[in-house]
N, C-alpha and C positions, 0 to 999 in steps of 0.2 A: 156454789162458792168454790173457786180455785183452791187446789192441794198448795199453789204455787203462792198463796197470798201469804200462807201463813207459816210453812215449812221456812225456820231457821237458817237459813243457806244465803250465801250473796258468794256473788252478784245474782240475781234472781235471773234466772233462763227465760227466755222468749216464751210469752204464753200461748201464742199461736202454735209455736213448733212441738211444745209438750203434746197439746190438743190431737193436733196433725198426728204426733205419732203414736200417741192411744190409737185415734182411729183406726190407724194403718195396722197396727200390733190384733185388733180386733177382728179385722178383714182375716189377717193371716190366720189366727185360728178359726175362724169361719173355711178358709180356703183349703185348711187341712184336715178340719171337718169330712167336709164333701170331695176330697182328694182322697179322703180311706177308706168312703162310701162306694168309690167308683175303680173301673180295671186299672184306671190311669196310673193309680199308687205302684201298684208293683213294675207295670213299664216304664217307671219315670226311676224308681230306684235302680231298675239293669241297666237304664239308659247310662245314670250318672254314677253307678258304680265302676262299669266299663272303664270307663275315663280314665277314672283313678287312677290305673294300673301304669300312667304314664310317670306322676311324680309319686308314689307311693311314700315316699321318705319326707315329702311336706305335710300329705293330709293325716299321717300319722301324729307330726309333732302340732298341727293346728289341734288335733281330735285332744290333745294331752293337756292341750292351752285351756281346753274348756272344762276342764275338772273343778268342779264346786272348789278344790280347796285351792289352786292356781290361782282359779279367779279369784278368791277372797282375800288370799298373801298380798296379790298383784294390783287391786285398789287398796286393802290396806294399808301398803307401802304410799301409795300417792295420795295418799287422803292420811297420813299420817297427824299430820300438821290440822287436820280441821274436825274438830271434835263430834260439829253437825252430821259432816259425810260420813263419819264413822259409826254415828249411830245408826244414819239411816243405811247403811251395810250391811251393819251387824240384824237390823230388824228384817231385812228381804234378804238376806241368809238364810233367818232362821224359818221367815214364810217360804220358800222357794224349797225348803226341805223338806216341811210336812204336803205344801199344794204339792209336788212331783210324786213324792210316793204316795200318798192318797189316792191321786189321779191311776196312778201304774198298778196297782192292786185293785182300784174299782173296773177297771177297763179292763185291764187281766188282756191283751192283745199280746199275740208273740212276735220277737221278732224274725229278721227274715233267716236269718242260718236256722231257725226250728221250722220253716214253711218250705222254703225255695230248693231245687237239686242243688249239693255243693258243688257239683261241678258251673252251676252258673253263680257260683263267690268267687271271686278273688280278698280274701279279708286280708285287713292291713292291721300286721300288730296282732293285739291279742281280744277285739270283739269280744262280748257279751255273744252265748250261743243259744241261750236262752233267757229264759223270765221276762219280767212286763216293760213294753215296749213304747206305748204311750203316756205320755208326752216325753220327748229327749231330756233326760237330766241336764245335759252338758248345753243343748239348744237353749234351757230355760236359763242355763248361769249367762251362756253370752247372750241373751236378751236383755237381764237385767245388769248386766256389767255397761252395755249399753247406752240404758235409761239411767242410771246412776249417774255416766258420765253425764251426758246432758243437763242434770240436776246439778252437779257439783261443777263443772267446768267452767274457770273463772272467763268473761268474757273477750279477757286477750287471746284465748288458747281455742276460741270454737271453731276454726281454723280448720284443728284436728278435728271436728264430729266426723265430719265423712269419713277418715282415716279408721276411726274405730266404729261407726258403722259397719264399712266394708269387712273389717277382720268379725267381727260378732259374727256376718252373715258367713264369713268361709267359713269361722269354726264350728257351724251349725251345718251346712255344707258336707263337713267333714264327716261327719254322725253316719251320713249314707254313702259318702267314698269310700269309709273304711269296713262300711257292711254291717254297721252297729244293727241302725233304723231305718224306717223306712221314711220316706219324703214329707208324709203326713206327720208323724209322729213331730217331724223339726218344724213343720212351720208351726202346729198347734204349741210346740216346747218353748219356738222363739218371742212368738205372740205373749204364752201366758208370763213373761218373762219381766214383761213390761208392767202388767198388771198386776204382779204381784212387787214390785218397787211401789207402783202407786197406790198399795194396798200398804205398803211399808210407809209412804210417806204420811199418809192418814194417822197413821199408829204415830207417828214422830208428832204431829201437828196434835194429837189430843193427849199424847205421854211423854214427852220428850227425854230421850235418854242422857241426853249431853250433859245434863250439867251431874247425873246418878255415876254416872264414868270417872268424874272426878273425887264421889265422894271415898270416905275411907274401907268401907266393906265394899269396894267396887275398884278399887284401885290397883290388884293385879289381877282383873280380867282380860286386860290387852297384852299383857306378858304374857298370863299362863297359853290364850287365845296362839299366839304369836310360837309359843313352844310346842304347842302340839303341832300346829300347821308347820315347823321346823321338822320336827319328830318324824311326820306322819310322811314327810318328801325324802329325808334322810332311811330311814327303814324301805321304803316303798320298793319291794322286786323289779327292775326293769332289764330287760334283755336285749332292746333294741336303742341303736343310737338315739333319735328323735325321741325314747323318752327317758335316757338318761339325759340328754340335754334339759327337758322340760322338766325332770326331775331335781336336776342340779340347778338353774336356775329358781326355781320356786323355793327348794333350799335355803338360797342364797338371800331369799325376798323378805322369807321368815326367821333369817336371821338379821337382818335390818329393819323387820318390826319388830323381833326381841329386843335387839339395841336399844332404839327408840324409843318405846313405850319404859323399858325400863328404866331410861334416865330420867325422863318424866316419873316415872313413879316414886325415885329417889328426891327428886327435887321433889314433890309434893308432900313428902315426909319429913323431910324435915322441920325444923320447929321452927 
């Protein structure tokens, strides 16, 4: 039985394309599987870190785009308005938080600045130099930022999938321009990214949070939600331009899902 029959969402997305891109999301972590198994891993990250060093100031800011909390300002801004998208958000938030670190401490892999000579890094920005390496945090957010869209994207606008496909795939891309991961680590991150939204939309189809969002003991979770994610971009150290940009926009994001939610919550209060 289709996740797509039952998940609360319209216009309802193409049930072939959902299909299609489980399978393909499945391949990928298969492909990075047998990618960390083999030498290829490591000659596929100097190949594609190399590069980097040409636009250093893009794969920086793409790497900053894919920050769990970027992502989450950045659909909870456009998903503002549809109470379904938001839940199913907030449930593959919260799965994509415990499946990566679970993953990263049972794997216990390091990354490459703890293996490789640093004379063969060029790291961009300020890299992770250590600790668990497998699956990409920032690969699994843009996986399921993704799959999100696809699910939520009303059918005048699919237009744009390939648009946010392609950037999912650079900001995952990025993970290993800027010397975070290694190649395996993003496609297993990007893969599981997907499957953990369709793990989230299961949860939506047998618990639906939508209508708990409106009730009263549940009625400033999108503010408070909204102020930390303001907080957390506001305070955040940055020393380089690309990510005081990405900083200041995400800012910006979470302060128009504070607005927002909070008029709604006003309006919902009164009598």
């Amino acid at each position: 039985m289709s996740i797509l029959n039952h998940l609360p969402l319209a216009p309802a997305p193409l049930q072939s394309l959902w299909r299609a891109s489980l399978a393909l999301s499945a391949l990928t972590v298969a492909g990075g599987v047998v990618l960390h198994l083999s030498p290829g891993n490591v000659a596929l990250m100097q190949t594609v870190h190399a590069q980097a060093s040409a636009l250093p100031w893009a794969w920086e800011a793409l790497t900053h785009m894919g920050e769990a909390g970027f992502v989450l300002a950045l659909l909870m801004f456009f998903m503002r308005k549809q109470p379904a998208g938001l839940s199913l958000l907030l449930k593959a938030w919260l799965l994509g938080a415990l499946v990566s670190q679970f993953f990263k401490r049972a794997l216990d892999i390091p990354r490459p600045a703890a293996v490789l000579e640093p004379a063969l890094l060029f790291l961009i920005g300020h890299p992770p130099m250590s600790g668990h390496s497998m699956p990409s945090g920032h690969s699994m957010a843009a996986g399921s930022a993704a799959a999100i869209v696809l699910l939520v994207m009303p059918a005048h606008r699919r237009w744009l999938l390939p648009v946010v496909l392609g950037l999912s795939m650079l900001v995952a891309c990025s993970r290993v321009a800027v010397g975070a991961h290694w190649p395996a680590d993003v496609l297993v991150g990007w893969g599981m990214g997907w499957w953990v939204v369709a793990a989230a939309a299961q949860w939506e189809r047998r618990q639906p949070w939508q209508q708990s969002l409106s009730q009263s003991r549940w009625r400033l979770a999108l503010p408070l939600l909204s102020y930390l994610l303001l907080m957390s971009f506001a305070l955040q150290p940055n020393n380089t331009t690309p990510a005081i940009v990405i900083s200041s926009v995400g800012a910006a994001l979470g302060l128009a899902c504070l607005w927002h939610s909070w008029r709604v919550w006003q309006k919902r209060s009164r009598p």
